[in-house]
N, C-alpha and C positions, 0 to 999 in steps of 0.2 A: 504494500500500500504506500502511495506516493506521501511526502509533510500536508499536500492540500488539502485530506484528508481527514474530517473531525473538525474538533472545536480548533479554531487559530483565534489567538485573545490578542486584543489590540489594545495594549495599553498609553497612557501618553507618553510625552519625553521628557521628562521633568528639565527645564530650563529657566537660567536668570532672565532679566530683562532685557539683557543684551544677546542674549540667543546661545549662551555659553551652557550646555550641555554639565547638569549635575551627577557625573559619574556615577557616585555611588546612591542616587536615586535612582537612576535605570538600574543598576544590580538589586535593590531591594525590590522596587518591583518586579522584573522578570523573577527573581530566587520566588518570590510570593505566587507568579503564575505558574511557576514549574512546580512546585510543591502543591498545589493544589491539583497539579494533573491532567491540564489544559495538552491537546494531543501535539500544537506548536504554539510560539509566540508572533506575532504580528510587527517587529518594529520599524517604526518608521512609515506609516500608514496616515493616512488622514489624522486620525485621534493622533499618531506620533510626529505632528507637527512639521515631515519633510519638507516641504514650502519653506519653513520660516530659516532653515537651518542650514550654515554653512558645510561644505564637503567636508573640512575638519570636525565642525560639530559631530556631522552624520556617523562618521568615522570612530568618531570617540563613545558614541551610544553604544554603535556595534561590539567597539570591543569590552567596554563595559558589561555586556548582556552575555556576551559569548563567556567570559571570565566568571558569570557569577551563575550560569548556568549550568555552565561547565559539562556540556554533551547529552546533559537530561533530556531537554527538549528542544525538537528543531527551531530555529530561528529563520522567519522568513521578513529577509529587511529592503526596504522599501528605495528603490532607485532613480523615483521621476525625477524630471527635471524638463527645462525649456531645449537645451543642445543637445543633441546624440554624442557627440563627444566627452560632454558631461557626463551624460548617464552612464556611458562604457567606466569613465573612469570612477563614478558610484560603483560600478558591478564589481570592479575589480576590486575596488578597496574592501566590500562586503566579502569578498571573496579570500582575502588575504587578513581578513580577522578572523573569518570562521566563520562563519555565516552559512548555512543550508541554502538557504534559496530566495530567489530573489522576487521582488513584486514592482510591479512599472504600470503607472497610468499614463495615456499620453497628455502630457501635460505642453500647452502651446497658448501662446499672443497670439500669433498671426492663425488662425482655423487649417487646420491639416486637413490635405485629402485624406482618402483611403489607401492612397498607395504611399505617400508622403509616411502615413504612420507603420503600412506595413516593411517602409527600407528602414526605418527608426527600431522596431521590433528587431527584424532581424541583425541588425548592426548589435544591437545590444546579448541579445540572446547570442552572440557568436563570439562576445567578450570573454567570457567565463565559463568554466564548464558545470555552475549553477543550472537547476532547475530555476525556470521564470516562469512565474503566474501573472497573464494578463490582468490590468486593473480597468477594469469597464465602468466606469462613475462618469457620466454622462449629465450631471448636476453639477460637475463640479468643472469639469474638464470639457462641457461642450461639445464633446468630440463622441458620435456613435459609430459603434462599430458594426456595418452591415454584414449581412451573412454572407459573401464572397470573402470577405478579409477575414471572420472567421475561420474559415472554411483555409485559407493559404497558408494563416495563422499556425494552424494546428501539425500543416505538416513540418514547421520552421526546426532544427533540432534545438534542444533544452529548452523548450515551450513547452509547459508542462500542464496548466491547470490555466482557468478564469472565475474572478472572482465576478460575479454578476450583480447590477444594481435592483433593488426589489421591483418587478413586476407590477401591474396591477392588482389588488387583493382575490385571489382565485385562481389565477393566471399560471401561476408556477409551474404547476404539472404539466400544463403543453406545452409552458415553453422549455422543461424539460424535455420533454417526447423530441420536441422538434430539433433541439440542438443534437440530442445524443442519434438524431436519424441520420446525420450528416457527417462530416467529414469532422466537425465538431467535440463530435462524441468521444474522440479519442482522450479531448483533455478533462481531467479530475474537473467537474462545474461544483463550485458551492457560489455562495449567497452573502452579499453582505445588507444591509438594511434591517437591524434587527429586529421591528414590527413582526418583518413576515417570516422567523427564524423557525415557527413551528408549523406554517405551511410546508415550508420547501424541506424542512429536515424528515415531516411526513409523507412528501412527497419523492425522497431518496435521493435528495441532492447529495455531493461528494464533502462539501465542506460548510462548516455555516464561519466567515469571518466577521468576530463579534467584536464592537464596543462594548459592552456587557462583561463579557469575559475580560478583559481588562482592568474591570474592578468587582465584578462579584464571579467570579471565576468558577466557584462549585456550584452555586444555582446553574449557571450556563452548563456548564461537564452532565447536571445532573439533567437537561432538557437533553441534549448529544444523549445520553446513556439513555434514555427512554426510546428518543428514537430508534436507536440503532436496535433495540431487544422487541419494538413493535408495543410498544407501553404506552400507545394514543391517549391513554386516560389520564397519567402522568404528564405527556406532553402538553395539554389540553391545558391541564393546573395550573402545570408552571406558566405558563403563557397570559391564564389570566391573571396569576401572581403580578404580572408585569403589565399589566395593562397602564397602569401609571408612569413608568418607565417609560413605556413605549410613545406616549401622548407628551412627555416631554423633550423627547430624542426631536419628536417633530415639531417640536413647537419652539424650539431652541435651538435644532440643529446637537446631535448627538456628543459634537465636540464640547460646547461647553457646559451640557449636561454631565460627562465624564469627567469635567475638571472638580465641578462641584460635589459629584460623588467621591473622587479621591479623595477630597477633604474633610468631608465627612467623617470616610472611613479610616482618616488617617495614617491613608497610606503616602499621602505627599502632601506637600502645603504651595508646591510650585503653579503660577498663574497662567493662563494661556498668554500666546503671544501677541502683545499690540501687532495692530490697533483691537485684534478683539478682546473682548475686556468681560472679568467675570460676570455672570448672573448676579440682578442685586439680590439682596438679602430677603426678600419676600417669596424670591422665586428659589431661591437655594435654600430656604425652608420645603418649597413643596418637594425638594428632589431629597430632603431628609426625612418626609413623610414617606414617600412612596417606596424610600429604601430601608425604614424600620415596619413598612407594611410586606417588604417582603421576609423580613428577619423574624418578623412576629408569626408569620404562616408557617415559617419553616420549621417554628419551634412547636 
């Protein structure tokens, strides 16, 4: 079974104000996802702030993660960027800390064709001899990927998985069927947008790439394990455990839903990066209700 596989927990990237990467914050948090049993780590993903961060920064999470994980659990670290020549030299540095695998949205100013993004892919994926999980965020990145480019995608070598943006509510299932009918099919598909994590993991997606997991890591493991044993009834629960979660991932944008929960939970006191700026105090109380509503079910 490939790292795309299972829970991958996205946690943030604990940093100063100036963008300077707190070491032994990403060691405490990743040690905290691999001990809870998360099946990889996500770093350097949306929640892990790669935008805001310099190549040295990037570099320094990674080996940070890799050192406190120390081969527990795979690490799949995040490589966008605006230049193909950047990205390659992301891969490789991810590459040359230890890093498993890699993760690339096409991230662009000027709007990319289709083929513009598929020499970008390939140039990258031929960096390193990393597995690469396409990052398909089309909210963020603008940029959709049509089913030709998937489809050329998949035969690229060390392309290994897509992480996919949520569907429509109901949607999942065909648009499983229809990827895995194609030339598609070959790569590991999971699912990022956690709203829809207990459609698509019902549905037998390969991976669910969670915000969630990033800061409540065993609720997450414990929806994955239901899944995967056929436990619909468990899955169901947990899901509406989270219903409050989920209504402020979207109403907030997941990212600074996450920062508010770490703090919370005390697993970091680090701020997102200007210009975005925390939740006030009114709303990072509802995201202290909704995470002692799930604490109080579980008990």
């Amino acid at each position: 079974m490939s790292i795309f596989h299972g829970l991958s927990a996205f946690p943030i990237t604990p940093a100063d104000e100036h963008g300077v990467v707190d070491a032994e914050g990403v060691a405490r948090l990743t040690a905290h996802l691999s001990a809870a049993g998360v099946d990889s780590i996500g770093l350097l993903g949306s929640t892990g702030i790669y935008a805001y961060l310099t190549r040295a920064e990037r570099r320094r999470a990674i080996g940070a993660a890799v050192k406190s994980v120390g081969g527990r659990t795979p690490l799949i670290a995040g490589v966008g960027t605006l230049r193909t020549d950047d990205a390659q030299a992301l891969a490789r540095d991810a590459e040359a800390e230890g890093a498993d695998g890699l993760l690339m949205a096409p991230v662009s100013y000027t709007p990319l064709t289709q083929e513009e993004a598929y020499q970008h892919y390939v140039a990258v994926a031929g960096a390193t001899q990393l597995p690469l999980c396409i990052y398909n965020n089309p909210s963020t990145t603008h940029f959709s990927f049509g089913a030709e480019l998937l489809e050329r995608l998949a035969d690229v070598p060390n392309i290994a998985a897509i992480k996919m943006p949520p569907p429509p509510e109901g949607a999942v299932a065909d648009e499983l069927t229809r990827l895995r009918a194609g030339p598609a099919g070959r790569l590991a598909i999971g699912y990022s947008g956690d709203w829809i994590a207990a459609e698509a993991l019902l549905a037998g997606c390969d991976g669910w790439f969670s915000v969630l997991g990033g800061f409540l890591p065993e609720l997450a493991r414990t929806l994955v394990t239901a899944a995967r044993t056929g436990d619909d009834t468990t899955v169901r629960h947990c899901n509406d455990r989270l219903r409050p979660i989920w209504a402020l991932f979207r109403e907030f944008g997941s990212l600074r839903v996450a920062y508010a929960a770490i703090h919370h939970l005390r697993l970091s006191g680090a701020n997102p990066p200007r210009p975005i700026r925390p939740l006030p105090e009114r709303d990072r109380h509802r995201v202290a209700e909704a995470l002692l509503a799930c604490s109080e079910d579980e008990s």
